[in-house]
C-alpha positions as CSV (number, residue, x, y, z in Angstrom):
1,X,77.1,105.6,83.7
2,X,77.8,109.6,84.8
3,X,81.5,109.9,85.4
4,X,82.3,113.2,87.6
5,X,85.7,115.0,87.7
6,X,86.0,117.0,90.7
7,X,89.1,118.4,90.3
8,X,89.0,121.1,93.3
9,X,87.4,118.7,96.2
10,X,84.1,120.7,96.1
11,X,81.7,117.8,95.7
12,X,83.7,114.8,97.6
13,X,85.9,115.3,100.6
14,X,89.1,113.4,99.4
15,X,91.8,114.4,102.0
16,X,91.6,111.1,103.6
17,X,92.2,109.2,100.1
18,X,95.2,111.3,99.0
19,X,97.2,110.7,102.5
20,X,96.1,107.1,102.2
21,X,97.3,107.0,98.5
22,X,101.1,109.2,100.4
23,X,101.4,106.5,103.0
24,X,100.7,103.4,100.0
25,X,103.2,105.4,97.7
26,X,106.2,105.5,100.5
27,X,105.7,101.9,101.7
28,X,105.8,100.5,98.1
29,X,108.9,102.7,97.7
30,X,110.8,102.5,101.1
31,X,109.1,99.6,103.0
32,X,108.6,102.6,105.7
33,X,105.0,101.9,107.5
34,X,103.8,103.8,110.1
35,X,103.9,107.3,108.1
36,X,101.5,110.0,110.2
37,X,99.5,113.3,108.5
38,X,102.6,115.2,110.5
39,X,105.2,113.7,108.3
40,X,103.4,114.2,105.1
């Protein structure tokens, strides 16, 4: 098993899993769906 830390997005593209992860993390918290990259 290799396990890679890429802690400055160099080698993965992970903008679309962080906003995901925003949007999860405010439902859970709110119950607000629907939350857009403009409101983040």
């Amino acid at each position: 098993m290799i396990v890679i830390f890429d802690v400055d997005g160099v080698i993965f593209e992970t903008s679309k899993s962080y906003h995901l992860t925003i949007v999860e993390t405010v439902k859970f918290y709110t119950g607000k769906e629907g939350i857009n990259k403009d409101e983040i």
